[in-house]
N, C-alpha and C positions, 0 to 999 in steps of 0.2 A: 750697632757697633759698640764694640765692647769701649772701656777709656782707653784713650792710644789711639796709636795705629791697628789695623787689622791685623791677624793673623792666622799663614794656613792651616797651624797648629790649633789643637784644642783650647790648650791655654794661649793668654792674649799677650801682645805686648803692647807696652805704654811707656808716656816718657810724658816728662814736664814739658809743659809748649814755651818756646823760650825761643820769639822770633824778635825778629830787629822792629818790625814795626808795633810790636805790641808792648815796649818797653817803657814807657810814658806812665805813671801814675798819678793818682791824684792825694792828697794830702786834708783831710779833717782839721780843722779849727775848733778845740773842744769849747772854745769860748764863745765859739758863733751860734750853737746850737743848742735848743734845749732838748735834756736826756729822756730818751724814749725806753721803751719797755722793750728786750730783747721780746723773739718771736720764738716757737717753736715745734718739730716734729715728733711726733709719735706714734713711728713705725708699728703696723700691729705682727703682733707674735705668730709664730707658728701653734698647732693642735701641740701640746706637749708630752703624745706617742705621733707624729711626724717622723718616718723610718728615712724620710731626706736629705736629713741631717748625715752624711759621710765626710768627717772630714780625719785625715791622718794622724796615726798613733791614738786613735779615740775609737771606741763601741767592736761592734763584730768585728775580726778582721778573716778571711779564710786562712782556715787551719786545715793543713796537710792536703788540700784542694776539696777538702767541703764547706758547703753555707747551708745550711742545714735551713737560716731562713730566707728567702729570699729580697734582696736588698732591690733598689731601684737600679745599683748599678753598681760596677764593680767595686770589692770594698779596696779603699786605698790602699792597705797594706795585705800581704799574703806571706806564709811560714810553711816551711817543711823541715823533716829533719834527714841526712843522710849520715851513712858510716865510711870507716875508713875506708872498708874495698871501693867505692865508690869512686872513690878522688884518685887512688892508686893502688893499681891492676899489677904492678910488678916494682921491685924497688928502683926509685926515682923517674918511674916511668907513671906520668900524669894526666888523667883526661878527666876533662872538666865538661865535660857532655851534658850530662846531668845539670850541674849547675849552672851552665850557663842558656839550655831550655828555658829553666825556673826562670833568669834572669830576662830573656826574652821573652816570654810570657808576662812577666810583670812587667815592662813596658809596652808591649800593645794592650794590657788593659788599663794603663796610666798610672800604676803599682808601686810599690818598692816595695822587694823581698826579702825576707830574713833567715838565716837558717841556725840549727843546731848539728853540730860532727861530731860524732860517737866512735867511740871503739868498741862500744859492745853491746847487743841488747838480753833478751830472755831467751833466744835460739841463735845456734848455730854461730860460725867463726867470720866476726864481720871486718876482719882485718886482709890485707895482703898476706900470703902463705906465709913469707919469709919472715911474716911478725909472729908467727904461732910460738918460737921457740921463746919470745921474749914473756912467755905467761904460760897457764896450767890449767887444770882441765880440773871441776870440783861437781860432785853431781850430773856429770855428762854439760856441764856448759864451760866454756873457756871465757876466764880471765882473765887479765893483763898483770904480769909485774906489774906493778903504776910507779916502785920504785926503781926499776929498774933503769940504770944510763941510759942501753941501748933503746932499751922502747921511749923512753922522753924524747932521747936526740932524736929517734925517725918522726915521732909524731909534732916536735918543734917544726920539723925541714918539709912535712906535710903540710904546715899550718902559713910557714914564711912563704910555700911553691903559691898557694891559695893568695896569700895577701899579694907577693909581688903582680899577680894578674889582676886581681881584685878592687885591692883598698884602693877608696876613693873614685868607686864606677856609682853612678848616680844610680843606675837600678839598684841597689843593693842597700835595704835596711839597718839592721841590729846584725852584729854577729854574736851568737851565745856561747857563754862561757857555759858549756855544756859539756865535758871532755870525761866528768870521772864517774864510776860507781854504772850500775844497770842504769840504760837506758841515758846515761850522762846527767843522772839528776842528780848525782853527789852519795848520793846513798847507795845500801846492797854492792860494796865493792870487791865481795870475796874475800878469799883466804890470803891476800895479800897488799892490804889496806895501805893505803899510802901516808906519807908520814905530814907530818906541818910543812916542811919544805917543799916536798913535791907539790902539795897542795899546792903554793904558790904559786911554784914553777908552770903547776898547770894553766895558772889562771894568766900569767904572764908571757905564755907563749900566744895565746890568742889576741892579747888587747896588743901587745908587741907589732904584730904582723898586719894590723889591723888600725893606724891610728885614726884614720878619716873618718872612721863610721863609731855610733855607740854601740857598745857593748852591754846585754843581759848580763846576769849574773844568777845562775840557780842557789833558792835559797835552802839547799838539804842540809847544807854543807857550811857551819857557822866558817870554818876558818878559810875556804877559797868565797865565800858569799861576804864577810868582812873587808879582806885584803882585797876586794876588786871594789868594794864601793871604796874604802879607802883611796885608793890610786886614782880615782876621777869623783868628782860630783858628777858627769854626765853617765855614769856607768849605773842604768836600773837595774829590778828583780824582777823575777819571773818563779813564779808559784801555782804546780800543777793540780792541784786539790779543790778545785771552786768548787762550791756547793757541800763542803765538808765541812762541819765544825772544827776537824783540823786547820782549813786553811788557814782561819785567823787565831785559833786560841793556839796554838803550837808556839809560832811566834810570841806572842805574848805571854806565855808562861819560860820560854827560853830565854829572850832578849830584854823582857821589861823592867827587869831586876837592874840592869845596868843602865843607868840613865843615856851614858854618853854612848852605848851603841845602839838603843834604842832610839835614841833620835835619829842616829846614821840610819837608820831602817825604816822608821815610822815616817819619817820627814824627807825620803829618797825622791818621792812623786812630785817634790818642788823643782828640782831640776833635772829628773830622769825618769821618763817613763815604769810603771809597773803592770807586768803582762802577766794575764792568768789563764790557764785551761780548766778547763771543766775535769772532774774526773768523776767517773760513772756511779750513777747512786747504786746501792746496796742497804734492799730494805731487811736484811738481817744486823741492821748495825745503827739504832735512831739518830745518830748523830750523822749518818750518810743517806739517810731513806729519803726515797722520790717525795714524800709528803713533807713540804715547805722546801724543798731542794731550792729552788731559784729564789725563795727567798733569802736563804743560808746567802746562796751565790750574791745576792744584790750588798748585802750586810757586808761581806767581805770584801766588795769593789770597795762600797763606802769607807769602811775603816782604813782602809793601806791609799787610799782614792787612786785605785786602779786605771790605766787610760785604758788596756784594751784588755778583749773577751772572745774565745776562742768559739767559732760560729760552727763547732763541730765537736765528736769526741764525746757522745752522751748514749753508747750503742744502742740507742733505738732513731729510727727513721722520723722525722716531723712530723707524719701523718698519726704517727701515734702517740703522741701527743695532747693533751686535753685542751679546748678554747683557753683554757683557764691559765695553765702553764704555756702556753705562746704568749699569751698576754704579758706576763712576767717574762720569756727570754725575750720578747721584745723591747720591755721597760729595762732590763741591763743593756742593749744598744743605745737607746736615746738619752740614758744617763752617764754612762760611762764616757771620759774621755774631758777635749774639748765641745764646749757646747756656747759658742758668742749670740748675743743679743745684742742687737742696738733698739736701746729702749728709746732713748731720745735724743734728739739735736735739737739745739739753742745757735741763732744769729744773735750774736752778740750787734745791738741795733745802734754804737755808737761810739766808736774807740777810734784811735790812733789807724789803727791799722785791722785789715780783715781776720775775726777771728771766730771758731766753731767750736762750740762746745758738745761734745759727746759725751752722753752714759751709755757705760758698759755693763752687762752683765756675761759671766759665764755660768750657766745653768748645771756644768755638768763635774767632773771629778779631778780633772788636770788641766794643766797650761799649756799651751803649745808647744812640740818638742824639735822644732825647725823654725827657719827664719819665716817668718811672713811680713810684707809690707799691706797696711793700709791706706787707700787711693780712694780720697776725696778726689770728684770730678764735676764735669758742667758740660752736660751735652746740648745740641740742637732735641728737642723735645721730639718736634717731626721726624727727621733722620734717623737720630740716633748717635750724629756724629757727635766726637768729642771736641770740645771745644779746649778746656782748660784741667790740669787737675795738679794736684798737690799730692805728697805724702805726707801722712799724721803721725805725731811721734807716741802713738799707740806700741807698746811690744808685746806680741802676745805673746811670748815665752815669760811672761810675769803678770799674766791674768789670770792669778791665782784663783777658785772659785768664791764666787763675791757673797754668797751664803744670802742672798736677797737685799743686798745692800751694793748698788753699780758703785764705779768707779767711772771720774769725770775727767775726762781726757779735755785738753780745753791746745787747739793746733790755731797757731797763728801764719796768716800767709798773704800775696798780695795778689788781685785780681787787676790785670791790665784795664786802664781806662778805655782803651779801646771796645771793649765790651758793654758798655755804657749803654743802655737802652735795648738792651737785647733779653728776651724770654727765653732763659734759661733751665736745667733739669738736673738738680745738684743727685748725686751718685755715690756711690759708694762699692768698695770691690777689695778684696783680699787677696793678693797674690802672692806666690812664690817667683822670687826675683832671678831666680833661674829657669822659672817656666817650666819645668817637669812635672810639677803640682800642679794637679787643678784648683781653680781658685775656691779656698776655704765657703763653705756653706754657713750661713749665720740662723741661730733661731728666728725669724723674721720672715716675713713673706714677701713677695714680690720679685725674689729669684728670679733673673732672665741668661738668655745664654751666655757661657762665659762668666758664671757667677757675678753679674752686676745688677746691686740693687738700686732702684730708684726711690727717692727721699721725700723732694718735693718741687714744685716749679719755681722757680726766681726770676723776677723781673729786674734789671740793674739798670738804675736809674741816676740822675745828676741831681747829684749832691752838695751842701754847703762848701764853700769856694774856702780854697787855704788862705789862711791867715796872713796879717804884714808880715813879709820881711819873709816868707816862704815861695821860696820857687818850686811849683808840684812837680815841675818834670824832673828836678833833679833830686827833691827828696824822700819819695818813693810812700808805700806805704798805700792804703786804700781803704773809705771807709765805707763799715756793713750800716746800713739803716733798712731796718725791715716793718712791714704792716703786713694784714690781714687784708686782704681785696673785697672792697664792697666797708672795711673799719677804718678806727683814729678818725680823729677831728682835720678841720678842715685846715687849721693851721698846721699840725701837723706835715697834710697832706702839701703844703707851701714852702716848709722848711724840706722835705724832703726831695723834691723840683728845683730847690735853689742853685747850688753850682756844685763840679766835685763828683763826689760816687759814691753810692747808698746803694743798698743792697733792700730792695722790696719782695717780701715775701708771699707766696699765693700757698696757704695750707690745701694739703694734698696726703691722706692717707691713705697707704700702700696696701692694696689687699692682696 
């Protein structure tokens, strides 16, 4: 049983046990007791190429419905791009067919989906007929006015028909500020370039329509790629070039000059995802050729610390492929992204009140870019059932990457004296508190269903009796005292039997 209650859902539900008979605590006398040495776990690690590791806005995600490698399951997030004729077939006449397949599809594989809306790509007129007059035709392909009134206000009223059914549907990822230039990447906009204003405008009518969800920004395009990180800190980049010497020195020879927008860019991946596609090598050009391509790629995750990696989009097939080069598009999944460890837990063996100390690692490029809670729990070992848990004031949207150096979350909480003498299975689990996530995967082994790991066994035992002038049942509070089973001296072993509630530890590493 996952912590919680059961559920007929993939992911679990759980809740604090917070019954009338289990209200009663007991209270530590630090005067009574002499101070003992906390105790503690350490979880062992996952292989550090582990492809198990899937957890949201992190490593592969399917692009355009390929995975080129094969994941153990589906990757959390998936992307397509569509055009305007798509969305609308006649003016103000709307079918969302198309997208809302995508969005059905992304929830029975447990998903959130993302998309980019185009007005135009390298063939053919990908708008509604009646939009043809508002653009022109240059080398046999059609263009968009981009300044033009009439084509803004239809593609505004395209983009609000989309949000009013849309914003704020939990299938539904990143929406991309994708709108201008070939293929919506900012760039190649033809014979009728759009000015700084529209620019805006463009970028304005999608976050507009759109408030619920974050927002991409394509980076071709310094003045709608500025003006949309400007307008949100949640609002990231997305950079189609991976494996290119382009994709990171372009930037850096554009933006680096200016301190203050170079940070806006460099430093976006603290609070807003950075999404990258591969774009195809070309061994007529050494700064794009297949030889060291994925390392190019991996370099350019690191520098911008990229969360996601487009698991498609490299026109050759995986089977053609060298061992050598899977190796490395593997190594961009398992680095890219969030990537948690728990390296260790500490029982703190004698305080006031029950407290755990955890180190954190994130092994990988980004933080989390949704809520998650972490659920410390206490099951029956046998069962399975839950017996107790808490929430840590862990946020993984500010586990920045710890560069080999954890961070010590230390969550204080109270275990009911009722539990007193029972052999316990302290736990651990990351959820999303609306349950359409499945729960986050951690570097760490011992993964069981329902993403709950197990830490180690606890036996809770009676402990040194509250102090004068303390009445335990009304002043709350519960204390940990842990040993090693089969360790500590025999007084020890006497102070910790006395009266009250201690927390005895039996080490137990997670394989």
């Amino acid at each position: 049983m996952p912590v919680g209650e059961g559920s007929e859902t993939s992911t679990m539900k759980y809740r604090s046990l917070c019954l009338p008979s289990l209200v009663t605590v007991a209270v530590l006398s630090l005067s009574s007791v002499a101070v003992a040495e906390p105790v503690s776990f350490a979880p062992a690690p996952l292989e550090a190429s582990d492809m198990s590791v899937q957890n949201p806005w992190s490593g592969l995600y399917e692009w355009n419905g390929q995975e080129m490698i094969d994941l153990p399951e589906a990757a959390p997030d998936s992307y397509r791009r569509f055009v305007w004729k798509d969305f609308e077939i006649a003016k103000d006449q709307y079918d969302f067919t198309k997208l809302e397949a995508r969005l059905a599809e992304a929830k029975e594989k447990g998903q959130r989906f993302s998309f980019r809306l185009r007005a135009m790509t390298s063939e053919g007129l990908q708008v509604p007929d009646y939009i043809e007059q508002y653009g022109n035709y240059s080398d046999g392909l059609w263009y968009p006015d981009w300044n033009d009134t009439n084509f803004l206000g239809r593609y505004r009223a395209l983009f609000q028909a989309i949000g009013a059914k849309y914003d704020g549907d939990e299938r539904l990822g990143y929406v991309e500020i994708g709108v201008y230039g070939k293929w919506g990447e900012g760039h190649s906009p033809g014979p009728n370039g759009a000015t700084d204003e529209t620019k805006k405008a463009l970028v304005d009518m999608v976050v507009d329509a759109f408030p619920s969800h974050r927002h991409i920004a394509m980076s071709d395009d310094e003045v709608m790629l500025f003006h949309a990180l400007e307008k949100s800190p949640k609002t990231g980049w997305r950079r189609d070039s991976l494996g290119w010497v382009h994709f990171y020195k372009t930037p850096e020879d554009e933006f680096s000059g200016d301190t203050g927008r170079w940070t806006l860019f460099a430093e976006r991946w603290k609070t807003a995802p950075i999404v990258t596609e591969f774009a195809p090598w070309d061994d007529s050009n050494p700064d794009k050729a297949r030889e060291s391509f994925f390392d190019r790629a991996l370099l350019g995750v690191q520098k911008f610390h990229a969360a996601e990696v487009s698991n498609g989009n490299l026109d050759v097939n995986a089977s053609e492929l060298t061992e050598a080069e899977m190796e490395k598009f593997a190594e961009l999944h398992w680095r890219t992204g969030l990537r948690p460890r728990l390296v260790k837990v500490e029982v703190d063996t004698q305080t006031g009140s029950n407290k755990l100390s955890a180190s954190w690692e994130n092994l990988g490029t980004a933080p989390a870019y949704e809520h998650y809670e972490v659920i410390w729990g206490l099951r029956d070992p046998a069962t399975k059932e839950s017996i107790w848990n808490t929430t840590s004031g862990l946020d993984l949207e500010t586990l920045l990457p710890t560069e080999g150096t954890p961070i010590v979350v230390e969550d204080a909480f109270t275990i009911p004296t009722q539990l007193a003498g029972k052999t316990l299975e302290l736990t651990v689990q990351i959820v999303d508190p609306t349950q359409y996530r499945k729960p986050l995967h951690l570097v760490t082994q011992g993964r069981e269903a329902e993403g709950v790991y197990p830490i180690g066994t606890l036996t809770l035992v009676e402990g040194p009796a509250a102090g004068p002038g303390l009445d335990a049942a009304d002043e709350g509070g519960c204390a940990c005292r842990a040993a090693s089973t089969g360790s500590g001296s025999a007084s020890a072993a006497v102070i910790a039997m006395a009266a009250g509630l201690a927390l005895r530890v039996r080490r137990r590493r997670v394989d």
